[in-house]
Backbone as CSV, one residue per row, in Angstrom:
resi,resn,N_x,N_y,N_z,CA_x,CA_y,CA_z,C_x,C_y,C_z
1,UNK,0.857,-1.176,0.000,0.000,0.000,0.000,0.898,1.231,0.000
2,UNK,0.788,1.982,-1.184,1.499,3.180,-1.548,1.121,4.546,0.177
3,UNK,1.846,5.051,0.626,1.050,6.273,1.665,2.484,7.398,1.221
4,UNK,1.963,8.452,2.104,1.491,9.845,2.085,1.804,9.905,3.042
5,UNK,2.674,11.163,3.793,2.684,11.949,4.782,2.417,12.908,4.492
6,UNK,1.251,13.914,5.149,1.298,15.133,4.642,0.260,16.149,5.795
7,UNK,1.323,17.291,6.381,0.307,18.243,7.182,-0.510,19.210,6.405
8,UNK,-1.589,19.305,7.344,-3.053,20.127,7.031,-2.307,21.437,6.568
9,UNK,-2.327,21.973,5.716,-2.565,23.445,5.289,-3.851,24.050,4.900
10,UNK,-4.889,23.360,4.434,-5.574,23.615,4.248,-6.102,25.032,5.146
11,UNK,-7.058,26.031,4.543,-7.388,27.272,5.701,-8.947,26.688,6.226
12,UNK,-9.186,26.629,7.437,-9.929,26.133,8.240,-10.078,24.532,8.137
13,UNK,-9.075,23.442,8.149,-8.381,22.376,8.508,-9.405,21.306,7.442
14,UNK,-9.846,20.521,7.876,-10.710,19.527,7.014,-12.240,19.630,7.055
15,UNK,-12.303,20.400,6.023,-14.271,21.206,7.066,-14.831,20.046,5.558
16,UNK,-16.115,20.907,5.825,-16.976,20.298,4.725,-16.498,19.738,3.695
17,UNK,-16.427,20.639,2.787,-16.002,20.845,1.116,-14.748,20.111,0.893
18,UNK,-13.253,20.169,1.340,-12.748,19.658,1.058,-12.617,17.891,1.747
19,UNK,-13.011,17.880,2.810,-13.592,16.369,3.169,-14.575,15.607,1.892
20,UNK,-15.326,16.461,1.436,-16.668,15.986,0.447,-15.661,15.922,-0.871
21,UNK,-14.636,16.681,-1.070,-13.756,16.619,-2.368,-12.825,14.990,-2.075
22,UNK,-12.192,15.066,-0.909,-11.292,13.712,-0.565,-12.281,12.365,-0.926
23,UNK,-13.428,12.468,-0.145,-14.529,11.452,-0.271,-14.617,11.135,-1.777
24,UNK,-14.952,12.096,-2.332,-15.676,11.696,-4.467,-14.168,11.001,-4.424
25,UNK,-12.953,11.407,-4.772,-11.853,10.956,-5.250,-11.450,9.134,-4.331
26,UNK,-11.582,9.295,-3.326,-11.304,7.598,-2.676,-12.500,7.427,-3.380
27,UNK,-13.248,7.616,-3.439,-15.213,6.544,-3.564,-14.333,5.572,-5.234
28,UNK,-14.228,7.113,-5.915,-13.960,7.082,-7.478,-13.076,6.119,-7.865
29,UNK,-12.032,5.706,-6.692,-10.558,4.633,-6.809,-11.089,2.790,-6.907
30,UNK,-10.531,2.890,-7.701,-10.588,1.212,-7.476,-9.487,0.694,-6.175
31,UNK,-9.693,0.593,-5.139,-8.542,-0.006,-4.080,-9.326,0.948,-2.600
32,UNK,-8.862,0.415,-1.467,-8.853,0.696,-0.073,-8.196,2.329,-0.431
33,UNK,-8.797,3.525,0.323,-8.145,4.434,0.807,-8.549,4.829,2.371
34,UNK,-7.067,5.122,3.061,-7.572,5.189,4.442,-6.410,6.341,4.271
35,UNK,-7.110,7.107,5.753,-6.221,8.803,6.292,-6.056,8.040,7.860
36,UNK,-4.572,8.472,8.423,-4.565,8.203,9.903,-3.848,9.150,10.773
37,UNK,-4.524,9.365,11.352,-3.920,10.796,12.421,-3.082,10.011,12.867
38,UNK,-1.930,11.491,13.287,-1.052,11.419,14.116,-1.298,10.466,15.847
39,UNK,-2.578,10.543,16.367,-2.967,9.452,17.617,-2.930,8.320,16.898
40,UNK,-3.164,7.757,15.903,-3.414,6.174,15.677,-4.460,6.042,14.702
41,UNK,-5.530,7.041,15.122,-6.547,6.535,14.371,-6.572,6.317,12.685
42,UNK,-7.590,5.629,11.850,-7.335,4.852,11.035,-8.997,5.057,10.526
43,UNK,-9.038,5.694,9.328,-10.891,5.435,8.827,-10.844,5.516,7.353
44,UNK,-11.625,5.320,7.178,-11.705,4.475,5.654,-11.837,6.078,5.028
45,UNK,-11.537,6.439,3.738,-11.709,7.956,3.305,-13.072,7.891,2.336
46,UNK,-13.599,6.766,2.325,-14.771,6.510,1.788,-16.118,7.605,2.769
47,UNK,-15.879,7.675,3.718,-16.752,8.026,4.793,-16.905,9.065,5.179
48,UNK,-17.425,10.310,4.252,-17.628,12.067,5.080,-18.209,11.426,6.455
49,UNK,-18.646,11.231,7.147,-19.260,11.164,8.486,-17.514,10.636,9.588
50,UNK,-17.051,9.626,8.681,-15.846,9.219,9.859,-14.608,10.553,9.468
51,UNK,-14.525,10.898,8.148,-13.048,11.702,8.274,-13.606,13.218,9.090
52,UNK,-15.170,13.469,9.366,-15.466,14.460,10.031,-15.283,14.718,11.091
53,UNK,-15.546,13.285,12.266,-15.337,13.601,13.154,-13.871,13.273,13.956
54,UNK,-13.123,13.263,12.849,-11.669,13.659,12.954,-11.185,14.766,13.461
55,UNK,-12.068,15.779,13.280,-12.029,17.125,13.255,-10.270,17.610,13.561
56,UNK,-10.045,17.405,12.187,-8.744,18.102,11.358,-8.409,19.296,11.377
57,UNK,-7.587,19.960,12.337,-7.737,21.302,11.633,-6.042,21.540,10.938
58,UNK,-5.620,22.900,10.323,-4.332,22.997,9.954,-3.261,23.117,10.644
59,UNK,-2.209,22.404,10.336,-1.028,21.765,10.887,-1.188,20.734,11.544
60,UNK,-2.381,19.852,11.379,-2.154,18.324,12.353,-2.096,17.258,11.020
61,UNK,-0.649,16.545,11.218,-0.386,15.954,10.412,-1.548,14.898,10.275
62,UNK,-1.281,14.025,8.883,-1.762,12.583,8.873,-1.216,11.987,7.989
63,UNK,-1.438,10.446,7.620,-1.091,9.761,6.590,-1.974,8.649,5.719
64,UNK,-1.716,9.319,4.403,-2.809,9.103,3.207,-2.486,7.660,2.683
65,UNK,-3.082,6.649,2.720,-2.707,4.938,1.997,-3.474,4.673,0.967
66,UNK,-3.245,4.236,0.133,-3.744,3.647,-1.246,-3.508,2.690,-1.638
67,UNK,-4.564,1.846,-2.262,-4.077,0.650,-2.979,-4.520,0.582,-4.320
68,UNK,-3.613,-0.128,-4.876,-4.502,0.078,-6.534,-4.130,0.431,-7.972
69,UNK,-4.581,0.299,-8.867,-4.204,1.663,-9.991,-4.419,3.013,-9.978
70,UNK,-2.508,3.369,-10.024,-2.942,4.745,-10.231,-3.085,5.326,-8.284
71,UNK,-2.344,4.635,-7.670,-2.359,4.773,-5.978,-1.693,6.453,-5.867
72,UNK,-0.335,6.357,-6.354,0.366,7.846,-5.852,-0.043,8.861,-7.042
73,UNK,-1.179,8.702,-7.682,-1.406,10.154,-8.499,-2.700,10.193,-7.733
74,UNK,-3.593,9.401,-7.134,-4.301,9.815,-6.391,-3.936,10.225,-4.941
75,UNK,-2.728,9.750,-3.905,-2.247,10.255,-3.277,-2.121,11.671,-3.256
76,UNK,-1.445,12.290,-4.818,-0.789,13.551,-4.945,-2.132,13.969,-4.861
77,UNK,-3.188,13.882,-5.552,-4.497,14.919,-5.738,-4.780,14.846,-4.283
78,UNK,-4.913,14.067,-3.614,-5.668,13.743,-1.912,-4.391,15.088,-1.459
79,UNK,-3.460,14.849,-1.422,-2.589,15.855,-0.634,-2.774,17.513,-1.207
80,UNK,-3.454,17.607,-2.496,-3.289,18.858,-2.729,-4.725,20.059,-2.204
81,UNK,-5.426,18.640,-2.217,-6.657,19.174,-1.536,-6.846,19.918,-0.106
82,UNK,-6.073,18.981,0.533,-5.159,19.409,1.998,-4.338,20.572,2.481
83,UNK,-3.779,21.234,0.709,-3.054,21.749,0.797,-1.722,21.869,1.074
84,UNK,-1.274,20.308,0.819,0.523,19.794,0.297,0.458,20.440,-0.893
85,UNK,1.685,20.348,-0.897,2.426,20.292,-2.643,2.709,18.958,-2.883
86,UNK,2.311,18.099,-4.035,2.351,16.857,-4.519,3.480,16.387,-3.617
87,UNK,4.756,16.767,-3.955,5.559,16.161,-3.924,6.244,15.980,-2.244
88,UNK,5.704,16.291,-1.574,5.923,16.275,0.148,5.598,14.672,0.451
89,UNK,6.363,14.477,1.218,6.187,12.991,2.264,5.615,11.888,1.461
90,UNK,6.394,11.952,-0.197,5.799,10.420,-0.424,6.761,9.368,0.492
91,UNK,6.035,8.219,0.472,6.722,7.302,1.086,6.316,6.099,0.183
């Protein structure tokens, strides 16, 4: 599984809109996508209701996993939404 390190820049952290943007793009993937905070936690990115009550705001890191075709160009789009620059914390 391809992942992602990448802190929140986003301006007002993971609110609606860009949660609802992360969501279409995992739904859209053929493969598992999961986001995991810096505590541990672990939720499927399929799920506006679970990455919500994450309540993300900017500068709290996390890490983006993919499986699949086409894993780290969807990585890069997931991180830019966030407000990375593509190219930060591939792993």
């Amino acid at each position: 599984m391809a992942s992602r390190s990448v802190v929140i820049r986003a301006e007002g952290g993971a609110h609606a809109r860009p949660v609802a943007e992360l969501v279409r793009m995992a739904t859209a993937h053929q493969g598992p996508v999961e986001l995991t905070t810096a505590e541990g936690r672990t939720v499927d990115l399929g799920s506006v209701l679970a990455v919500m009550d994450l309540a993300l705001a900017p500068g709290d890191e996390v890490v983006l996993s993919a499986e699949g075709p086409d894993a780290g160009r969807l990585l890069d789009a997931l991180a830019r939404v966030l407000g990375a620059p593509p190219e930060a914390g591939l792993r």
